[in-house]
C-alpha positions in Angstrom: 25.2 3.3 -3.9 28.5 3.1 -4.1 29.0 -1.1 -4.8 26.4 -1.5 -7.5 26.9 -5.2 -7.3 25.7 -4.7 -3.2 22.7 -3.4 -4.3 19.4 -4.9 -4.3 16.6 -3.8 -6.6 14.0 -6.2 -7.1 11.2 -4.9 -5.0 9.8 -8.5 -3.5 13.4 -8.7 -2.4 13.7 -5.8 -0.5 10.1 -6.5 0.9 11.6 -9.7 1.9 14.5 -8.2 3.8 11.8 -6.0 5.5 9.7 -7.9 6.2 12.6 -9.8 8.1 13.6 -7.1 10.3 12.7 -6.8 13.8 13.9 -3.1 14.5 13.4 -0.1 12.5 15.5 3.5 13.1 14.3 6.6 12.5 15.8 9.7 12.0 14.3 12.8 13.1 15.7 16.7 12.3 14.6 19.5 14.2 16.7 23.0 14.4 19.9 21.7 12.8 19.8 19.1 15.2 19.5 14.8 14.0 17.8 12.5 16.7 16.9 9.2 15.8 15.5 6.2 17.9 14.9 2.6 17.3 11.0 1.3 16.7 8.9 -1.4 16.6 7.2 -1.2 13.2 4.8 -2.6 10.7 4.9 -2.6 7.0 2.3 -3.2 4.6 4.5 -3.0 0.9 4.4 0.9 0.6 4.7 2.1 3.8 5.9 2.1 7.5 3.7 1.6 10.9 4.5 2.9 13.9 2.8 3.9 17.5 4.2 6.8 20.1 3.1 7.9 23.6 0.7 11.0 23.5 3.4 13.2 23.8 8.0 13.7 23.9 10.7 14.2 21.7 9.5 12.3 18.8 5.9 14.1 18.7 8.3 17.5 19.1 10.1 16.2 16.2 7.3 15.5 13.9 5.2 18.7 14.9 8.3 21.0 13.0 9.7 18.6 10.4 7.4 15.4 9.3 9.9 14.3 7.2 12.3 11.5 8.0 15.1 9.1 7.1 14.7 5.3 8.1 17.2 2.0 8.7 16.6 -1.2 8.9 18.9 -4.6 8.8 19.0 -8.3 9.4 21.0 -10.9 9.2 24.2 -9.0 10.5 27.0 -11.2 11.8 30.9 -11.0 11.9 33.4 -12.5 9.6 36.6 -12.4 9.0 40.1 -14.6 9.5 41.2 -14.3 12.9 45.4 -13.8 12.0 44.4 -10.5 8.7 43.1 -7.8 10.4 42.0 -6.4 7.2 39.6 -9.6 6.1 37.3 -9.0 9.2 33.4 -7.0 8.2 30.1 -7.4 8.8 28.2 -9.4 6.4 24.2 -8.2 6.7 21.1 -7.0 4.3 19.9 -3.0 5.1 17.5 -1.0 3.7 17.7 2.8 3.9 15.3 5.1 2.8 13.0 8.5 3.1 9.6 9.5 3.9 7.0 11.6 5.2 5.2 10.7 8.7 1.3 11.5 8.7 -0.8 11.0 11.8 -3.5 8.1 11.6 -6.7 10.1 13.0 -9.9 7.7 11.6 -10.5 4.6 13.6 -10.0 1.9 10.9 -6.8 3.2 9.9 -5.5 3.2 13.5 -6.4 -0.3 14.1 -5.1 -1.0 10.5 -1.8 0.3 11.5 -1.6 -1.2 15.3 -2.4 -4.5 13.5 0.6 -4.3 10.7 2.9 -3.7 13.7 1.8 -6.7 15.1 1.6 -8.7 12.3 5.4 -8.0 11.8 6.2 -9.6 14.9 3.1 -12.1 15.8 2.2 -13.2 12.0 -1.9 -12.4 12.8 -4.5 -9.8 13.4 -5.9 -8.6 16.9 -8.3 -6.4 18.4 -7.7 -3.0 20.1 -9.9 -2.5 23.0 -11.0 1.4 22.6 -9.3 2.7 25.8 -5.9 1.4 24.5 -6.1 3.2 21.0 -7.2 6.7 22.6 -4.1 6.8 24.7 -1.3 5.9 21.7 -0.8 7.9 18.3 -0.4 5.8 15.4 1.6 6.7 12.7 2.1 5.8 8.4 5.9 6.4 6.8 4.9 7.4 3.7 8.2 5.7 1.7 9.1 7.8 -0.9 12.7 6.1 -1.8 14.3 3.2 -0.4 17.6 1.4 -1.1 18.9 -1.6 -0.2 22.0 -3.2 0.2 23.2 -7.0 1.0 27.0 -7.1 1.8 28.7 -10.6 2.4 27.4 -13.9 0.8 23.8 -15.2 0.1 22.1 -14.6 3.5 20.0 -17.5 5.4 17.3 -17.4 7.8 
């Protein structure tokens, strides 16, 4: 990182500023070619949850390269004094990182993965009804780095 004094390093800290996010990017890479889409996600501390349809771009993606780069923020809002064009940024937290997807395939690590996605949005635990879970793949980010950055002031909820 560039700004050492942007960067944050304590682990609960960044697992804060996950756990406050409500959209995660991904970036795929298949034939020279970068896609990357936005996702609903889960975390559980050391990795990322997500589901996909049966099938498109993003299964095409993972099939040739499983591996991935990931984004998150929170907390982004504009500042800056209205008459210096050059005082005007962002100030937000983001976390950037890398990983490996792997497919979920045994029952109680599917449901364990629907239900971290939910828990990052809902704050509880539900039940899957079987017909739901045999039409969605579930997938773990296996994180293997991850930075994070918080640029303006202290942040607040």
């Amino acid at each position: 990182m560039r700004l050492s004094e942007k960067e944050i390093k304590d682990r609960i800290e960044i697992d804060e500023v996950i756990r406050g996010c409500s959209v995660c990017r991904v970036a795929f890479a298949i034939n020279n070619e970068p896609y990357i889409v936005p996702l609903s996600f889960g975390y559980d501390g050391k990795a990322l949850y997500f589901h996909t349809a049966p099938e498109g771009r993003k299964i095409d993606c993972i099939e040739v390269n499983p591996r991935v780069c990931f984004e998150l923020e929170r907390g982004v809002r504009l500042a800056g004094d209205g008459n210096d064009p050059c005082s005007w940024t962002f100030i937000y937290e983001s976390v950037i990182g890398y990983g490996t997807l792997v497919e979920l395939a045994e029952p109680a690590e599917r449901i364990f993965g629907l239900n971290k996605i939910m828990e990052q949005y809902t704050r509880r635990e539900w039940e899957f009804q079987p017909e739901m879970l045999e039409k969605t793949r579930i997938w773990r980010l296996d994180i293997e780095s991850v930075t994070c950055k918080r640029s303006g002031p202290e942040l607040s909820d």
